[in-house]
C-alpha positions in Angstrom: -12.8 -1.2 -1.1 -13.9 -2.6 2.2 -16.2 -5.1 0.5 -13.2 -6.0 -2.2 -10.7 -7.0 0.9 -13.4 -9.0 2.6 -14.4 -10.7 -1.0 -10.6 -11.4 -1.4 -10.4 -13.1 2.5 -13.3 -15.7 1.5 -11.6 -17.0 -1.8 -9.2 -17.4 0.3 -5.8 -14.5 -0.5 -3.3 -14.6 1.6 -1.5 -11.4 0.3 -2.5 -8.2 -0.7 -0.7 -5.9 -2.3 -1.7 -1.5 -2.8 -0.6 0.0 -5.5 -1.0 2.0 -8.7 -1.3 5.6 -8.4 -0.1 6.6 -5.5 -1.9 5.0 -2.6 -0.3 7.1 0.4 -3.1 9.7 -0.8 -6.0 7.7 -0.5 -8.0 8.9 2.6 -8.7 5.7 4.4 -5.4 3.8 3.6 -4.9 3.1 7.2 -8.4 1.4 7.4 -7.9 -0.8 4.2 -4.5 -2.5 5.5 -6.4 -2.7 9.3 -9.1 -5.0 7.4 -6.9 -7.0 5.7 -5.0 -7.7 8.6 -7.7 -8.3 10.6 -9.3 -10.5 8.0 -6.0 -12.6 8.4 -4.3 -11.3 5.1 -0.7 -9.6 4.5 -0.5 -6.1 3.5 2.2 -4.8 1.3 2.1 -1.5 -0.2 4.1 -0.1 -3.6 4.7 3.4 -3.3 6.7 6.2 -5.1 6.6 8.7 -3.0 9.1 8.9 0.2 8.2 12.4 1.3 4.7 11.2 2.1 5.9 7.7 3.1 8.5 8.9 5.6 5.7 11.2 7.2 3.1 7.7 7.5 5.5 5.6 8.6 4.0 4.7 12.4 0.6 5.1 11.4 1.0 2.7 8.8 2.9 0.5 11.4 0.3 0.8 14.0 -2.6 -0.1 10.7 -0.9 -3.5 10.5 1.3 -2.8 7.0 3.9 -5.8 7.1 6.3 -4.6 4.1 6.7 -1.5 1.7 8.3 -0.9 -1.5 9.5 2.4 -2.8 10.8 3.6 -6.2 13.1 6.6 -6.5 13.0 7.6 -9.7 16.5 9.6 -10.1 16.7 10.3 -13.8 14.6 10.4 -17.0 14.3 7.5 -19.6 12.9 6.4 -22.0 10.0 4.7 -19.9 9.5 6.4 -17.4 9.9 10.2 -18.8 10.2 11.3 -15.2 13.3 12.6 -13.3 
């Protein structure tokens, strides 16, 4: 992943944006968005899950994360089949 975020800062990205699954469980999350913002880059995160992002919150402050997205899924449809 490392070598992906430094591949991204020399063609030149100015955003990056973690998502798809559910990224708050990956184990070095706060070590991704650090290298991106160290490698001048913006880190935004999608996430679904506000138990685990209420519990990251500083940590993912303190890694540099500069704006997050959440979905709350309240009831089923017919995309989603979740509630």
């Amino acid at each position: 992943m490392f070598q992906r975020v430094d591949k991204l800062a020399a063609l030149g990205t100015s955003v990056i944006t973690i998502s798809g699954g559910e990224p708050l469980l990956h184990p070095e999350l706060d070590e991704i968005i650090s290298r991106i913002r160290k490698r001048g880059m913006i880190a935004g995160m999608i996430t679904m899950d506000i138990s685990l992002w209420l519990s990251a919150l500083k940590r993912l402050d303190r890694a540099g994360l500069e704006w997050l997205k959440f979905r709350l899924i309240t009831s089923a449809d017919d995309v989603s089949k979740k509630a």
